[in-house]
Each structure stands twice: as structure tokens, then as C-alpha cells.
C-alpha positions as a printed Julia matrix, in Angstrom:
81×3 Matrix{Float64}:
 107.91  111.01  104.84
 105.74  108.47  102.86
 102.85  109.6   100.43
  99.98  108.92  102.61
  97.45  111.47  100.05
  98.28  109.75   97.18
  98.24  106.39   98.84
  94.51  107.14   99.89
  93.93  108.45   96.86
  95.28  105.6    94.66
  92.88  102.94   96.99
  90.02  105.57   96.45
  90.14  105.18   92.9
  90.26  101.41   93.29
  93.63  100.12   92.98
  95.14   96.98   94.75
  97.58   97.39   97.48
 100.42   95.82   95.39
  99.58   98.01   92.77
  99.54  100.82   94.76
 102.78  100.3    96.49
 104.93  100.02   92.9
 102.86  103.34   92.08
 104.0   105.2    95.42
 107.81  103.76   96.05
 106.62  102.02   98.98
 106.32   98.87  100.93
 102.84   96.81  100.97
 102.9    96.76  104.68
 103.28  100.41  104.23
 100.25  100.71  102.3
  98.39   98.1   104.22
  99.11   99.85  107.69
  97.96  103.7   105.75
  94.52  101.83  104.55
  94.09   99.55  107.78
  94.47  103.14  110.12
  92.49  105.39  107.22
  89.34  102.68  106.87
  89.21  102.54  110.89
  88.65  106.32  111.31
  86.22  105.53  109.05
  87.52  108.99  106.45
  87.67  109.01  102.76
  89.41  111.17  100.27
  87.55  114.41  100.58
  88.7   114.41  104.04
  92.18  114.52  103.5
  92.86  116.35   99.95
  93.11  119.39  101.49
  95.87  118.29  104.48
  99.21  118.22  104.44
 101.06  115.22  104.2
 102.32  116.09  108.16
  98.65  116.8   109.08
  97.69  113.21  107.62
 100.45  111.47  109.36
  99.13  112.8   113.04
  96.09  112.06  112.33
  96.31  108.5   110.78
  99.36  108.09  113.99
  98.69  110.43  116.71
 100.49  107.78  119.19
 103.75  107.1   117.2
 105.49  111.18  118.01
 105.4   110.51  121.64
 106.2   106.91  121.64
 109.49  108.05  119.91
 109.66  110.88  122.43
 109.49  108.36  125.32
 111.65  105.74  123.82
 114.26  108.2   123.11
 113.97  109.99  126.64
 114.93  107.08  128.15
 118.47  107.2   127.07
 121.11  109.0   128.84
 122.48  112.22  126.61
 125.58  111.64  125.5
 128.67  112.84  127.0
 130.76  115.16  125.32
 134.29  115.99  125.76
């Protein structure tokens, strides 16, 4: 799981994207995906020091667990033998 805290905290303190990606191991679409979903609920820092990294992902991506759910679902189970 990506660092989404330190990600928001990194642009909170004023870094660049690019910057911020080298610092956190990660892609810039990464980071630019994290900011574009963080700045559009409209949240800042304070309200995510105290989550968990799991708690931030759900609420930055509330959509993408079932999406996988559904995508996945619509495979037949293997057959074992």
C-alpha cells in the first residue's frame, strides 16, 4: 500500500509533485491522483494525521474495493482437480 499520509503531508508542507514522488518511492501519477482525490474532498493534513494509511485509502477511493469485487466476481472459480 502506497504512503498516502506522508504524500499529503509532503504537498502540505509545499513540495512539488516530482519532488514528492522521489521522496515517497512512488510514481507522479501516483501522487497526482492522491492530491487530485485529497484537494476535491476539499481535507487537509489535520484531517488525516490521525488515520491509518487503510482508513485514508477508503476514504480518498471508496469506489475502487468493490469495483475489484465486481470485476473479479465475474470470473468463473477455478476448477480444481
Amino acid at each position: 500500500m502506497k504512503n498516502y499520509k506522508l504524500i499529503i503531508e509532503y504537498y502540505e508542507k509545499g513540495n512539488k509533485q516530482g519532488q514528492i514522488a522521489t521522496l515517497c518511492s512512488c510514481s507522479r501519477m501516483t501522487v497526482f491522483t492522491v492530491l487530485k482525490r485529497f484537494r476535491t474532498l476539499e481535507l487537509n493534513y489535520d484531517d488525516v494525521k490521525s488515520m491509518s494509511e487503510e482508513e485514508i485509502y477508503y476514504l480518498l477511493f471508496p469506489f475502487l474495493p468493490q469495483l475489484l469485487q465486481l470485476f473479479f466476481a465475474s470470473f468463473p472459480a477455478p476448477q480444481l482437480t
